[in-house]
KETIKOL-697282 format. One record per residue (C-alpha): x, y, z; residue number from 1. Coordinates in steps of 0.2 Angstrom, whole numbers. Example, Ala and Ser with C-alpha at 12.3 -4.5 7.8 and 13.67 -1.06 7.14 Angstrom:
! KETIKOL-697282
62, -22, 39, 1
68, -5, 36, 2
This chain:
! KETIKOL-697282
164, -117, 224, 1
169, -135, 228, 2
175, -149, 217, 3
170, -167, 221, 4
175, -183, 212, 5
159, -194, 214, 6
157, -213, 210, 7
140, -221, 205, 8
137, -239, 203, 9
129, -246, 187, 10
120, -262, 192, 11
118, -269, 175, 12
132, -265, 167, 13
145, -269, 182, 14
156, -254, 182, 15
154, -240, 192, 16
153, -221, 185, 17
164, -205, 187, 18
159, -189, 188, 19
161, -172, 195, 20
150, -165, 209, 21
150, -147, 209, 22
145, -137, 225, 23
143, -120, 221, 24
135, -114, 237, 25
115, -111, 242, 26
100, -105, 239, 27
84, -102, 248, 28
67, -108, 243, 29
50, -99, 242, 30
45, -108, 257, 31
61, -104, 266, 32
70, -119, 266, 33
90, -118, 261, 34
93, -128, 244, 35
112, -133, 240, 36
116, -126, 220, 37
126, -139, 212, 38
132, -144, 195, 39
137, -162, 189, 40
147, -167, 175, 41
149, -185, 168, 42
164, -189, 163, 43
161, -205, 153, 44
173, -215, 163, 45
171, -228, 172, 46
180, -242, 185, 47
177, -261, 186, 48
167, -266, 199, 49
180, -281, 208, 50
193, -282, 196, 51
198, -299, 194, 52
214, -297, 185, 53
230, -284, 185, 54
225, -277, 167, 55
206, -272, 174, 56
216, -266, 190, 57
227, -254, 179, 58
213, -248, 168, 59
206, -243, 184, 60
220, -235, 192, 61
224, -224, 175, 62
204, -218, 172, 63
203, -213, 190, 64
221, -202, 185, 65
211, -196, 173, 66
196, -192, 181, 67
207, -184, 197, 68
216, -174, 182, 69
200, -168, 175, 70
193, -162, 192, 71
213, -152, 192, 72
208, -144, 180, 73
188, -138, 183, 74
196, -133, 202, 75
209, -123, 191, 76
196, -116, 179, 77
186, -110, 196, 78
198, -102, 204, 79
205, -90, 188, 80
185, -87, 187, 81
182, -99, 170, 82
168, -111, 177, 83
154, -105, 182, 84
148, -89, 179, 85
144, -86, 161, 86
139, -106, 161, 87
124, -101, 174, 88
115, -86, 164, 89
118, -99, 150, 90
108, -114, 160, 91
93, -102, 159, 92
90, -104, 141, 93
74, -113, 138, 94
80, -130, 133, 95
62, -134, 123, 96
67, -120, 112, 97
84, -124, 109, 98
78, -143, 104, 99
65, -135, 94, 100
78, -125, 87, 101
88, -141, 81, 102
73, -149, 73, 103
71, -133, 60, 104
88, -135, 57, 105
89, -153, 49, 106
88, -154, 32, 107
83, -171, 28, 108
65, -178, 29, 109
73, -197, 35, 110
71, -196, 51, 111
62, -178, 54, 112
47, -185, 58, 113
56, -194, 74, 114
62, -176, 80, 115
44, -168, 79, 116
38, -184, 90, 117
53, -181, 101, 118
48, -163, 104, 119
31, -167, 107, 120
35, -181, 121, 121
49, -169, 130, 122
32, -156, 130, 123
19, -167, 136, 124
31, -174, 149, 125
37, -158, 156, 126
29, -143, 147, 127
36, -129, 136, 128
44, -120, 150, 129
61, -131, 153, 130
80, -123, 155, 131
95, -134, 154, 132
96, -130, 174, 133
82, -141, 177, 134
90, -155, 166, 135
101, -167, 178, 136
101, -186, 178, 137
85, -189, 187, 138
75, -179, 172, 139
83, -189, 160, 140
77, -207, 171, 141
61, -200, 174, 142
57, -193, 156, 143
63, -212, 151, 144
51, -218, 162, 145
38, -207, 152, 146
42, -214, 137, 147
39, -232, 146, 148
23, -228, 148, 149
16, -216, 135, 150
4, -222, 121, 151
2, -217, 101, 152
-14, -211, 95, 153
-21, -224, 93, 154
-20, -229, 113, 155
-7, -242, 109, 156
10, -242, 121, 157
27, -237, 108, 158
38, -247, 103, 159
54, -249, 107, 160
61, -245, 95, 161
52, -228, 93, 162
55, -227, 113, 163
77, -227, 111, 164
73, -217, 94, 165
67, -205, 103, 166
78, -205, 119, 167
92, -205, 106, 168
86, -188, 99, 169
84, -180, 117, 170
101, -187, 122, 171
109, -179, 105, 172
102, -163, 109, 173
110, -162, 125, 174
128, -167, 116, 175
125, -152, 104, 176
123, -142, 120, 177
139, -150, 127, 178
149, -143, 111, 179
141, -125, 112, 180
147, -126, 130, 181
129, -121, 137, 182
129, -139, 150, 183
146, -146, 155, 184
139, -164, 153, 185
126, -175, 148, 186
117, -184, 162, 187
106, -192, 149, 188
123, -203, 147, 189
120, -212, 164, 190
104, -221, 159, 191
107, -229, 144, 192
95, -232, 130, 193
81, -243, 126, 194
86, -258, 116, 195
81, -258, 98, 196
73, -273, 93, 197
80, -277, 72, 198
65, -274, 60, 199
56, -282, 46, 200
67, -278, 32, 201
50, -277, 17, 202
57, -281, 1, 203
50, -289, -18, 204
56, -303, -26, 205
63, -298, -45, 206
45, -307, -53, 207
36, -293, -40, 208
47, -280, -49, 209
42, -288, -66, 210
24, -286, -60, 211
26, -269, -56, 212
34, -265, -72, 213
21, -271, -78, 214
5, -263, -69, 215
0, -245, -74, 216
3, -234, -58, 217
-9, -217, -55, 218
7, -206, -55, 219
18, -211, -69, 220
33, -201, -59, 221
30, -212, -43, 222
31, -227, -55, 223
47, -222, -63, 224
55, -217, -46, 225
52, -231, -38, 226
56, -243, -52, 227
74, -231, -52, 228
77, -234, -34, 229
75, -254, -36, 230
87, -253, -49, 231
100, -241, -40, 232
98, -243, -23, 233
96, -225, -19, 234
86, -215, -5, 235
69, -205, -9, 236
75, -191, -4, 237
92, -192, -17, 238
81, -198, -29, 239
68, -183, -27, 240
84, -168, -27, 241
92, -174, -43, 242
96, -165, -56, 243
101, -167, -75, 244
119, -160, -69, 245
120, -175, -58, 246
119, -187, -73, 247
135, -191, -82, 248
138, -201, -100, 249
153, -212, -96, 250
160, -220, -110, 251
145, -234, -116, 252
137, -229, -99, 253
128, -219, -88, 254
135, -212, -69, 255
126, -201, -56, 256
136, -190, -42, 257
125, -181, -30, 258
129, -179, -10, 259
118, -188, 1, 260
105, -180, 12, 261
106, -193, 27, 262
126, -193, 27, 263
132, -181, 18, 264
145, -190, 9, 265
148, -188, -10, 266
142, -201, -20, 267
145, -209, -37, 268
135, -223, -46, 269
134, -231, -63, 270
119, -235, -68, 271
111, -247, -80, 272
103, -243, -95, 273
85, -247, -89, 274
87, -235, -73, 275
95, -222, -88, 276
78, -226, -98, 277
68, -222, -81, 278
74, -204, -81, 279
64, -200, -100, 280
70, -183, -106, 281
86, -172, -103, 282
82, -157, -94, 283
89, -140, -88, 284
106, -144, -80, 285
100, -136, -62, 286
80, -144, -68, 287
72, -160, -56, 288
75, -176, -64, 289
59, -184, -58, 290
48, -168, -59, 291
31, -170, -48, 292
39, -183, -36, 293
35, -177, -19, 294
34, -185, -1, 295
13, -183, 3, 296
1, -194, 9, 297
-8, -197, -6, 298
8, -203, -14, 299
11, -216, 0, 300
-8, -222, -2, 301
-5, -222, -23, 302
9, -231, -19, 303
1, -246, -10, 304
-14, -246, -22, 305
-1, -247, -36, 306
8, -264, -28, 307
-10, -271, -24, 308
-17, -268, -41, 309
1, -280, -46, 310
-7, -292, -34, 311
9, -291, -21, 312
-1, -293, -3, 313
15, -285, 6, 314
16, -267, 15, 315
27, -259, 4, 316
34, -241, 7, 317
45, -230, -6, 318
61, -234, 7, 319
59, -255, 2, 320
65, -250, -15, 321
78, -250, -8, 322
80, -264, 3, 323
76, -274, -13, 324
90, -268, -25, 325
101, -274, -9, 326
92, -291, -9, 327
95, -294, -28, 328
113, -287, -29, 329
117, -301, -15, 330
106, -315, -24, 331
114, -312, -40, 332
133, -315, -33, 333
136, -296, -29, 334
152, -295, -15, 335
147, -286, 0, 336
160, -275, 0, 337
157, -267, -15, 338
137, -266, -14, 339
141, -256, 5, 340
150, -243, -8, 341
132, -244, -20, 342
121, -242, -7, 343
134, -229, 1, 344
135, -235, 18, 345
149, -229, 29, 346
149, -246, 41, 347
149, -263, 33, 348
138, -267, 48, 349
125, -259, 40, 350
127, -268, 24, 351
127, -285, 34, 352
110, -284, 38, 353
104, -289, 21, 354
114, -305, 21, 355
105, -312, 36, 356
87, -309, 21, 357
99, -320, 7, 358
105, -333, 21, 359
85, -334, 25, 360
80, -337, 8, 361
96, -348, 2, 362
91, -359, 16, 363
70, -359, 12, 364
76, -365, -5, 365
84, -379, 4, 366
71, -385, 12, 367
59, -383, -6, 368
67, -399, -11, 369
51, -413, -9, 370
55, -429, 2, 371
63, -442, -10, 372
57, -454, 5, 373
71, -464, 11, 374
């Protein structure tokens, strides 16, 4: 086996690609033909394409170091027998399994349903019967090109956003497999991703909340919930695995502690005496606090029914609950800072989003004031 330092150009970004070519001799084909076995592995570094200036020359000059160093090293691996041999029976795992395999091990419904479609494209595109040996860099481009191309149900093209949502969970996959040493790289790396386009961020006004308060709902747990999350800020699916041990009496107040589903971190927020009110009855300290909350179609559609039976015309979702109590925290004066810890984001980024919705608003009641005429 032979070790290559290969370059590859990246025309829209400017910077040309390092990676490692590994030759590891031939094969022959059914129909006779002799086929050249070889491994790559991306390195995730990269050279400026004409540097202009001595710093972009050094950067250049210490990642190619780097990327010679790394090559060192797999040239030193090969020849004590490392690389190579148990990684090749390992390529022969069926990578539609393995993906599979990852999907039934996530534990929250946020984004599941993203995983499912992701498994379902990888299978249309290529069928069930894939090993990590057939995935290089042009699989990856060309299963992006599917994705450019392929259509819902309902015959319509995907978004784009559901297209890099997608790409992203194919690309993670591959990462796991990184870590468990079963590929040496990801060549999924190489293309880049689609761009996300920022979506409509649903919310209700606090007279809309009024108005639901208000309006008797079908499913008196969905009501309460809902009403909960618009007044705490927390996801469906923290909401629906809370329990009584989660609820504390601080002092003249309430507080809940439970750790997220999405990220995992531990979380602790007071509460208002409304939200408390929401919760009715103390139960069982391992009992459900909203017992007969679940995540079902028929919920959704009750849900709608509910906030068109207040006469709100919007397309509201259990998630905009959310997105409100975010809206009226910033509206009422609340520092961003401290309604990132609320809401339990880990990037202020995230929060920041929201305060593009109150810049919008504060600026449409600007423009409310009639022309005094001049």
């Amino acid at each position: 086996m032979k070790v290559f330092l290969r370059q590859r150009k990246q025309t829209k970004k400017g910077t040309i690609s390092l990676y490692l070519e590994i030759y590891k001799g031939t094969t022959q084909t059914p129909d006779g033909k002799t086929k050249p076995i070889r491994d790559y592995e991306y390195l995730n570094l990269y050279l400026i394409d004409k540097p202009s200036n001595p710093i972009e020359k050094q950067q250049n000059k210490e990642n190619l170091k780097l990327a010679e160093s790394i090559k060192a090293k797999r040239e030193l691996e090969i020849k004590n027998g490392v690389y190579g041999f148990t990684n090749e029976f390992k390529k022969q795992t069926n990578f539609i399994e393995y993906f599979k395999n990852l999907v039934s091990k996530k534990e929250t419904k946020g984004n599941l349903g993203n995983w499912y479609s992701t498994q379902i494209h990888l299978e249309n595109f290529a069928g069930k019967n894939v090993t990590f040996k057939d995935i290089d860099l042009q699989f990856a481009e060309r299963f992006k090109d599917y994705l450019n191309k392929a259509k819902k149900k309902d015959g319509k093209p995907l978004s784009n956003n559901s297209k890099a949502s997608y790409f992203a969970k194919f690309r993670a996959a591959l990462n796991e497999a990184v870590k468990e040493k079963i590929i040496y790289g990801n060549p999924a790396v190489e293309t880049g991703n689609f761009k996300t386009i920022e979506s409509q961020r649903e919310y209700l006004t606090l007279d809309e909340v009024r108005q639901l308060a208000q309006t008797e709902c079908r499913y008196d747990v969905l009501k309460r919930a809902f009403l909960f999350s618009c007044l705490t800020g927390i996801r469906w699916s923290d909401i629906n695995n809370l329990v009584w041990n989660d609820v504390q009496k601080i002092n003249d107040g309430w507080r809940v502690h439970f750790r997220q589903q999405k990220t995992k971190g531990q979380q602790y927020l007071d509460i208002n005496q409304q939200a408390r009110d929401l919760m009715q009855e103390v139960g069982k300290p391992d009992e459900r606090v909203f017992i007969g909350l679940k995540y079902s179609n028929y919920m959704n559609v009750a849900l709608q029914l509910w906030v068109m039976k207040a006469g709100i015309t919007k397309q509201i979702t259990f998630h905009c609950a959310r997105h409100t109590f975010a809206v009226l925290q910033l509206t009422l004066g609340t520092e961003i800072y401290t309604l990132s810890k609320m809401l339990g984001h880990n990037d202020l980024k995230t929060t920041q989003i929201y305060t593009k919705i109150v810049d919008e608003k504060i600026k449409e009641a600007a423009n409310k004031i009639p022309d005094i005429n001049l």
